[in-house]
N, C-alpha and C positions, 0 to 999 in steps of 0.2 A: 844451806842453800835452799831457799823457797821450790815447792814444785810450780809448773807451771800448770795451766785449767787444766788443760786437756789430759797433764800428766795424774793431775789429780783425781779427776773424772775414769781415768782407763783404771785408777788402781780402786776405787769406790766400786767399779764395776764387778773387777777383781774378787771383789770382796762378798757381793752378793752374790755370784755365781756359786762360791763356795756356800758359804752358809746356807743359799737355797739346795743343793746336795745334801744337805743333811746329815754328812758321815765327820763334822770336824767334835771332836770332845768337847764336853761341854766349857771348860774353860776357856780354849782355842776358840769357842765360838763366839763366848763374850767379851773377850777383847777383841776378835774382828767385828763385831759388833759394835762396840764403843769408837773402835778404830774408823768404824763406818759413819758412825753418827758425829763425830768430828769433822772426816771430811767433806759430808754430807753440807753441815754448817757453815765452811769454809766456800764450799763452792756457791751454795746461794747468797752470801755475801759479795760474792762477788759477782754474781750474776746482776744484785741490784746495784752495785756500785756501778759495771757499767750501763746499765738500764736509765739508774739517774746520769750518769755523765751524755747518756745519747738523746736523752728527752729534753735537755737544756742547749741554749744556742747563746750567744751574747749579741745583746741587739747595738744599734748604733752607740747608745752611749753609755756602755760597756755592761750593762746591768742584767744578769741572767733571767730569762726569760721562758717557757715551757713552749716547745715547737707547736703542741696542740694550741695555745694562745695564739700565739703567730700563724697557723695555720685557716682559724676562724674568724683570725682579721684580713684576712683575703679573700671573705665570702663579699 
């Protein structure tokens, strides 16, 4: 089962807290490391994914469009 952002973001969080303590052994530290740079990855994937889904609009004749375009044709 997928996490979801937020759940993914609280455990990333997680994750640096410890490793900035400085007390996990050194192997524990590089797989929450790695642990981190996965999720790290995963959440800005999908920060652009919804990024690009919120900067597009479909205009009248169905064709995606960039809100900034639409935006500058109502100057």
């Amino acid at each position: 089962m997928s996490k979801t952002f937020e759940e993914s973001l609280s455990e990333l969080e997680l994750l640096v807290n410890k490793l900035e303590q400085g007390e996990l052994p050194l192997e524990e530290a590089l797989s929450s490391f790695q642990e981190g740079m996965k999720l790290s990855k995963n959440l800005s994937e999908t920060l652009q994914k919804a990024q690009d889904t919120f900067t597009k609009m479909i205009n009248e004749h169905g064709e995606e469009i960039l809100f900034e375009d639409e935006n500058s044709n109502e100057k």
